[in-house]
N, C-alpha and C positions, 0 to 999 in steps of 0.2 A: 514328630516333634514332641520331646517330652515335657513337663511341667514346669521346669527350669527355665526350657527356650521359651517356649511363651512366655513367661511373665517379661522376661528381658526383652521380647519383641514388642511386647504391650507397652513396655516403661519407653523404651527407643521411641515410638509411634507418639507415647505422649508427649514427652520433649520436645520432639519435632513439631509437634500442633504447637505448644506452648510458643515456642519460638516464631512459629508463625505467626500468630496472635499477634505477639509482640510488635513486628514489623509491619503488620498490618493498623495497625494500633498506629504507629510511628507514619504510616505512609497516607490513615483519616486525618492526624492531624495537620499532616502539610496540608491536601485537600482544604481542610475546613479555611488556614489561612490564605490558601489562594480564592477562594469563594468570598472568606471576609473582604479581600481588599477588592474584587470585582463588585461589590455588594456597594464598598463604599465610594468606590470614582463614577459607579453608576446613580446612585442616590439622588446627587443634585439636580442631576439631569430629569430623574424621573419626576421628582417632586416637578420642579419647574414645569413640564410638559402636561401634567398630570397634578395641578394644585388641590383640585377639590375631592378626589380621588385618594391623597394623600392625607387630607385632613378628616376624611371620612373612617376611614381603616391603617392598622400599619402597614408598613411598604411591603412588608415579605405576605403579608395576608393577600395585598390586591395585585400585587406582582407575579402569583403563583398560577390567576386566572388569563395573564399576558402573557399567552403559552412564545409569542414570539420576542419576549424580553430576555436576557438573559440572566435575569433576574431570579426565575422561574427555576433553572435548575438549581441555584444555590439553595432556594428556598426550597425547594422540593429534598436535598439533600439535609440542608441542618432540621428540619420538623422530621424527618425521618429517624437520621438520627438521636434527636434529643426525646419524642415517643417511641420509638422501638418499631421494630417491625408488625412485631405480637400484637402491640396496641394497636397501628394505623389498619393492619389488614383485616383486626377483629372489627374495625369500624366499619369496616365494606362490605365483610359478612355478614353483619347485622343490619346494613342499607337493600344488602340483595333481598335477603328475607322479608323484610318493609315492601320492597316493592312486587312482590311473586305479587299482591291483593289487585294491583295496577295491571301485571304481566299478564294474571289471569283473565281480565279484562279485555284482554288483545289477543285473543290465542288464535284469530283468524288473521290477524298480518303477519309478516317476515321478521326473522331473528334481526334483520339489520332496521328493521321499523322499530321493535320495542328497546334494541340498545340505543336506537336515538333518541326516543322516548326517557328512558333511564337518564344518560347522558343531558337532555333537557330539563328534568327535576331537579336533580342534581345542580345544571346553571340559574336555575331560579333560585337555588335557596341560598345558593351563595352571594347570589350579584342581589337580591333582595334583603339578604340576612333572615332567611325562614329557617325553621324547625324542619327537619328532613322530613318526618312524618306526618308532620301537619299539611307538608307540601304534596305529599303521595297521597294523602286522604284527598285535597283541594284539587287533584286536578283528576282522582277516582271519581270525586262529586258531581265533579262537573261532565265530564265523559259520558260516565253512567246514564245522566239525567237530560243532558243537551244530546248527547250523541256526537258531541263533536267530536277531535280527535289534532293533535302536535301543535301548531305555530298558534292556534288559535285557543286552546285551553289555555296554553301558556302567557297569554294575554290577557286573557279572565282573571286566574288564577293571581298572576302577580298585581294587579292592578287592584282585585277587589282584597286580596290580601293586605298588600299595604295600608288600605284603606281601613281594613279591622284591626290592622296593628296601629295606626294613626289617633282611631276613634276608642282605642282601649277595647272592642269588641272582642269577643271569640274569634278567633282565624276560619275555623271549618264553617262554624254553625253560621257565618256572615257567606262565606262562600257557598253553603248549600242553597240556604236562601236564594240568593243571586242565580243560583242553578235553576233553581225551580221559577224564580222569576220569569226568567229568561225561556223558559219552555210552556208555560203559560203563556206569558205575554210577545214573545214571538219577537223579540228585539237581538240587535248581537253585539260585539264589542263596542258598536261604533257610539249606542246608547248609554252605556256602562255610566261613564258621567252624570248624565240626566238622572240616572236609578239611583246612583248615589248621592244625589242631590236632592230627591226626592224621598230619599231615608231620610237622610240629616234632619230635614224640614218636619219628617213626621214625629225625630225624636225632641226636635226642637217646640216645635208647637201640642205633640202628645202629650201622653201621659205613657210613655214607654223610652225602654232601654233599643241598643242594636241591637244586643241581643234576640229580647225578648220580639222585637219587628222580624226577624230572620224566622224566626220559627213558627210564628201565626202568618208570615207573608202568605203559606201557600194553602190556610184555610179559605181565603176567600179570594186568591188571585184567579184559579181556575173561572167561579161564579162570574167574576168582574169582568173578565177575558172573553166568558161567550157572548157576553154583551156588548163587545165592543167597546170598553173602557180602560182606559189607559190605567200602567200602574203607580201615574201621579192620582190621576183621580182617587183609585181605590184607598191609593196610600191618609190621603188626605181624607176621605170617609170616615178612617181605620181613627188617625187624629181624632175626628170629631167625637167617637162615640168612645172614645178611651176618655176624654172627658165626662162624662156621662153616666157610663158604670164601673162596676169597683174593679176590675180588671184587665188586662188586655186580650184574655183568653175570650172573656164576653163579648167587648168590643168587637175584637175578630168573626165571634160568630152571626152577632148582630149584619155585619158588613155584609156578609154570605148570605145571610138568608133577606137582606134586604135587596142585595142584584140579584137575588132567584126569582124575586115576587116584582120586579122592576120592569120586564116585559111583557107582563101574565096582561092576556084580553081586559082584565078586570083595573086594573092599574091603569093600562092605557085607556079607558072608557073615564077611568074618575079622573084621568088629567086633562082629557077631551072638555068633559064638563064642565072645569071649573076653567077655559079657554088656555091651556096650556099643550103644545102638542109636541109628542115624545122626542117625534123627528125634525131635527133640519129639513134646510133647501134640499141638498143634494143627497134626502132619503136617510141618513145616517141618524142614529141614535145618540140623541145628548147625553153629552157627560153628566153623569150625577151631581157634581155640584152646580151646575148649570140650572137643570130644574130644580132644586132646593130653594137657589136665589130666585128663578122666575115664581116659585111659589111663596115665598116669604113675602116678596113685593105681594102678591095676593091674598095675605095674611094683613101686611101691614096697611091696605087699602081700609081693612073692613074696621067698621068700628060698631061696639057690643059684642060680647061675648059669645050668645045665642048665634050670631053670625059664625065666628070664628068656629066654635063647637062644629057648625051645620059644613064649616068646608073641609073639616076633619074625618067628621062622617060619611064624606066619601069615598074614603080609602078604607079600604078594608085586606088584613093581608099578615103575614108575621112580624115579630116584634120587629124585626129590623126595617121594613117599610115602617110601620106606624113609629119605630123611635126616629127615623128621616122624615116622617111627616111630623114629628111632635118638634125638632129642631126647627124642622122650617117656619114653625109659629113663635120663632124668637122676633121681639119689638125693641128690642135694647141695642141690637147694634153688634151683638158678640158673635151670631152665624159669620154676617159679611167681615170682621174682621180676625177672624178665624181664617180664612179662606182666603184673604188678602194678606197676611201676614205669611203663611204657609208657600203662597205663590212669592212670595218677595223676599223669601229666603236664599241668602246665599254658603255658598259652599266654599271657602275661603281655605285651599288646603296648603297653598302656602306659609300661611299663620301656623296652620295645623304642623307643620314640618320643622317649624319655627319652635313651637312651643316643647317637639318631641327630643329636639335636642341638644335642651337643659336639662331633659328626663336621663340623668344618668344610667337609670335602673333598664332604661329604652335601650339606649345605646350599647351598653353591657352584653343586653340580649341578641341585639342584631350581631354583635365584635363574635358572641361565644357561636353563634349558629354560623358564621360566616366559616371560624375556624374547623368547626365542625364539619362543613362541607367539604375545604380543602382538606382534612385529614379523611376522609372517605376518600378522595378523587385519589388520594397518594396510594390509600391503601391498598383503592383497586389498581392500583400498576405494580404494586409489590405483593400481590395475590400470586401471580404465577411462580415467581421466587419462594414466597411461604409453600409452598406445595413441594418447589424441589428440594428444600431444608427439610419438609420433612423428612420425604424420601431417603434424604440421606440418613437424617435420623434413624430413622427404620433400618437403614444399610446397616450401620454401622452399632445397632444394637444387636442385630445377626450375628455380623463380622467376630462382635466380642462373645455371644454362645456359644457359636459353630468353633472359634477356636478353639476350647473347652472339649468340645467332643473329640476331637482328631479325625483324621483321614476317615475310620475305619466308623466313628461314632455317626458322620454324617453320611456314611455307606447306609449303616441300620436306620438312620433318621426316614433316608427315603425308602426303604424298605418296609416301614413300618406308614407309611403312607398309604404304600398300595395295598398291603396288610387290611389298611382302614377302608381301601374304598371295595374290594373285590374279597374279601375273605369270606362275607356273608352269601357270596353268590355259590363258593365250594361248600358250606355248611348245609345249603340248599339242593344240591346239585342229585340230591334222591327224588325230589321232587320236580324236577323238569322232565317234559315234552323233549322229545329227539328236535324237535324247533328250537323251543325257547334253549336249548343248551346250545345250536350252533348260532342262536343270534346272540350269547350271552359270550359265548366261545370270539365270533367274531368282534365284540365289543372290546373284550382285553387285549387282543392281537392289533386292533387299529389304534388303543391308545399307547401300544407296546410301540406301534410305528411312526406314531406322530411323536413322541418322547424322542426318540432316536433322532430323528430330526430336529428340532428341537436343542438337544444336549450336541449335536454338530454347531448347528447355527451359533449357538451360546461361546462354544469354543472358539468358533472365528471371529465372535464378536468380540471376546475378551481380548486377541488378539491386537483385533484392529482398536479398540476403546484404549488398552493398554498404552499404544503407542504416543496417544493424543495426551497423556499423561508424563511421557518424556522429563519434560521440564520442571516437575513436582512429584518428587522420589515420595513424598508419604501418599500422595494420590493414586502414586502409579502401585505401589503397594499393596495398598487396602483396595484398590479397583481389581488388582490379579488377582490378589487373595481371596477376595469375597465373590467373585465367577467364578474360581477353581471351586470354591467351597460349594458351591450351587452344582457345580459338574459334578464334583461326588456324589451328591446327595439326589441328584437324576438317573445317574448312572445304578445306585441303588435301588432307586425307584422302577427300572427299567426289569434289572437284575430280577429282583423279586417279582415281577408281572409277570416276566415269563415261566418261572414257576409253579404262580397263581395257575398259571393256563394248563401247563400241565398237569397239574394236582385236581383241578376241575374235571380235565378229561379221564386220567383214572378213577375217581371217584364214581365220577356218573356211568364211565361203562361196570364199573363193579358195583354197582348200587341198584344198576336201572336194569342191565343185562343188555347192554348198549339201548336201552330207550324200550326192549320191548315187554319190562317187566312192572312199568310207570303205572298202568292202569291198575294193578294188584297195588301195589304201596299203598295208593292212595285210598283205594277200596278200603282195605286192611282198618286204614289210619280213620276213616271214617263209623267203620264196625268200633274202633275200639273208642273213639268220642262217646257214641252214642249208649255205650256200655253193654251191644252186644257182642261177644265172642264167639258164634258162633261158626264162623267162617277161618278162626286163624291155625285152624291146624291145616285148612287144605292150603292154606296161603303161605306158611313153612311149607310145604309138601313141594309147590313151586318154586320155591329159595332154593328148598335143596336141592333140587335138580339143576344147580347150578354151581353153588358152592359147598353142593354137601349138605351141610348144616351151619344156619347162621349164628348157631351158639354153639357149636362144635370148635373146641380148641385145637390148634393145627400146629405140629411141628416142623420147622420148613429146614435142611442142611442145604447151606449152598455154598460150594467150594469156589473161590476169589483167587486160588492160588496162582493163574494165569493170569489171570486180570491183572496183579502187579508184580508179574514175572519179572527179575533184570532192574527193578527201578521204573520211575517214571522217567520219560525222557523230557525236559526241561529247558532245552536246547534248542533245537529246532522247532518248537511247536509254541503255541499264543502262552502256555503257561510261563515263560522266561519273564512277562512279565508281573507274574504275582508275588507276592511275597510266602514266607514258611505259611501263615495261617490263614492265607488266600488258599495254597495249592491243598491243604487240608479239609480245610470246607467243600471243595471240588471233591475231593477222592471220597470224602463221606458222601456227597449227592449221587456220585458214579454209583456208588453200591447200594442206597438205597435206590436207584432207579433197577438197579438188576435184582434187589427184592420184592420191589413191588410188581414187576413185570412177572418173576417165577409165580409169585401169588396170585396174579389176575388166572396163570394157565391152570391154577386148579378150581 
């Protein structure tokens, strides 16, 4: 095909897409109006069935999670549309990536465990309106630190999440907390409530943020926990002494090293003392605020200071014991109502939900993270699509090179293939073992044979692929076109291996003296590294006893006049099908193989 036809098959080919285009173009937008008017006799209906659902989000946002409305594929079709492919499936790629931190997490369950997994993140952050990342870190957190694992992080997670987006807190650093709570203090979903009841209370009556409670919880929850104290008690400790000193980091350490010093022999002796005893009826260990108040009343009995001093001085222990026994010496009334205030706190989240929105800036956020979610879930169903666009891409950036070369250009393409992988093994081929050359020998021969195969297979399949093409003349086109062009360019590949092979095998029996002359080369080649020479005139000596002399120029006559006696015959034989500059490259190969063959005999 000369440069003419191409280009006019190239302009044919584009017309044809264009037109395509066009009609397809013509045939989305009936589509779109058969989708709008399903969209709109569906509508009333869904609202009504679904009122707070629709006042919540719009209809194609929360329609697209009711995978059995049919709602879903309209919606699923116009976001596609209207974002691109590019955009929806870069979102998915960028959610896969997010979650490998989670997947590596799980490397001992089944591929169908962690896509449900996935697939569960994913439904939280939509039906909650979470940040996708925030949500794969919050249920890593939780994982990590409880140990738990599917229906029940996802429980955690969104519960105590909503809860941080409610209270304005951090999302993660509220959920780690909670984590670490939870694994401490040994409590599980069913708690959840109470723990967050017993923050609120602590930021309500503290001197601290959620925050800033998430991140000192797990200085002294472990301490509080082996003692057998709840994480209201602790929490409420955590309160008292955040009034107290300038910090919450203090406060925190205070609390810690006050339930360390709170068992110690020496503590329970000075509470003995003063008629106060550590344990309950039934052996258990009083909550700390408990003994605070039975000592405070002990406090507030005595009267004189010398007295009070002398009931002080018997505790002896770290700050944080003696700043709980310095509170328990309050006479004004602020200990007990610290403590009764904290306990009669409530957790009012439906106000809280109330108040969140009129938070436009709230609601914004959940609308944007919901849509976010849903353009992930599209993207990942239009992943395996983006994959075969590329593919074609790549076809069809071939299709328009390999045209450019012709028949004969994609002959040498794969010619210069094998060129590339096997040419350094003939450049080598002085230096092989009688082994290494017949395992190097067999290595091109079995890729000569799998190729062969291969460039079959490919033919039948271009065939049969062809055919499914039928009904779309530019398809069926560029599908023959671009497999024949792959056959040439095997067929080359092929071509030239077998070459490779026999150029390998001349080489090495002229080089090596069929293998037995390997050990001198190398000797040779090792004298001459090292820059002695003394050995290379007997090591020509045994060269020439082969070829004479390896620097001896050699005149060879070899008469061909038989050889194309009469013409080739062209007719009868596989050459009928070559072309003038095919049967030309043959006759040159013909005679240099009967040159190199007369040259090996001397």
């Amino acid at each position: 095909m000369n440069g003419q036809a191409k280009i006019e098959l190239l302009l044919e080919v584009k017309n044809k897409i264009r037109t395509g285009l066009k009609q397809a173009q013509r045939d989305t937008e009936v589509s779109i109006d058969r989708m709008q008017k399903k969209m709109n006799s569906l509508k009333l209906g869904f609202i009504k069935n679904s009122k707070s659902i629709s006042d919540e989000v719009p209809l194609i946002g929360r329609a697209f999670k009711l995978a059995s409305n049919p709602i879903a594929l309209a919606a699923t079709g116009l976001l596609a549309i209207g974002k691109g492919i590019d955009y929806t499936t870069q979102k998915a790629a960028d959610f896969n990536t997010q979650f490998r931190a989670l997947a590596n997490l799980n490397l001992d369950k089944t591929k169908k465990e962690v896509d449900s997994l996935q697939r569960m993140v994913l439904n939280t952050s939509f039906e909650k309106g979470f940040d996708t990342n925030k949500a794969i870190m919050g249920y890593f957190d939780v994982q990590s630190t409880t140990g738990k694992f599917g229906t029940e992080v996802r429980k955690i997670v969104e519960r105590q999440g909503e809860f941080a987006n409610l209270m304005q807190s951090d999302f993660n650093e509220y959920i780690a907390g909670t984590a670490k709570g939870m694994a401490n203090f040994g409590f599980g979903v069913d708690k959840l409530d109470e723990f967050n009841r017993s923050a609120y209370a602590t930021v309500k009556v503290g001197v601290t943020t959620f925050d800033q409670l998430a991140k000192v919880q797990s200085v002294y929850a472990g301490a509080a926990a082996s003692n057998n104290q709840t994480f209201d008690t602790a929490n409420k400790m955590l309160a008292l002494f955040t009034i107290k000193t300038k910090s919450v980091d203090e406060a925190a350490t205070l609390t810690k090293s006050m339930f360390n010093d709170l068992t110690k022999d020496a503590t329970i002796k000075a509470f003995k003392k003063v008629g106060i005893n550590l344990y309950d009826n039934n052996g258990k260990i009083k909550q700390a605020d408990s003994l605070m108040l039975e000592l405070n009343k002990k406090f507030m009995a005595l009267d004189g200071d010398k007295k009070v001093v002398a009931l002080k001085n018997q505790f002896s222990g770290s700050e944080g014991l003696i700043a709980m026994i310095q509170a328990a010496t309050d006479k004004s009334g602020q200990l007990q109502n610290t403590f009764n205030t904290f306990a009669s706190t409530k957790l009012d989240l439906d106000k809280s939900i109330e108040l969140a929105k009129n938070d436009l800036n709230y609601k914004n956020e959940i609308l944007k993270n919901k849509l976010n979610a849903m353009e992930i879930e599209i993207g990942t169903s239009l992943l395996p699509l983006k994959y075969k666009i590329a593919e074609l891409k790549l076809a069809v950036a071939e299709l328009v090179g390999n045209l450019t070369l012709g028949k004969n250009g994609l002959f040498q393409k794969g010619a210069a293939k094998a060129n590339d992988k096997y040419m350094e093994l003939v450049n080598n081929a002085q230096y092989m073992s009688k082994e290494e050359f017949i395992k190097n020998s067999a290595a091109i021969k079995l890729d000569i044979a799998q190729s062969q195969r291969n460039l079959k297979q490919g033919q039948r399949n271009n065939v049969k692929s062809s055919l499914l093409w039928l009904g779309n003349p530019i398809a069926l086109v560029s599908s023959y076109m671009y497999k024949s062009m792959l056959s040439n360019e095997g067929a080359g590949n092929i071509e030239q291996m077998k070459k490779l092979d026999k150029l390998l095998l001349n080489t090495w029996k002229k080089a090596t003296n069929s293998g037995k002359n390997i050990a001198e080369i190398k000797k040779a080649e090792n004298t001459a590294d090292s820059g002695n020479t003394s050995n290379t005139s007997t090591v020509a000596d045994n060269l020439d006893a082969v070829t004479n002399s390896a620097r001896q120029v050699r005149n060879l006559t070899v008469n061909i006049e038989a050889f194309n006696k009469g013409g080739i015959n062209t007719q009868n034989t596989n050459l009928k099908k070559m072309d003038e500059k095919e049967i030309e490259d043959w006759f040159t190969e013909m005679c240099m193989r009967v040159v190199r063959s007369l040259e090996m005999a001397y």
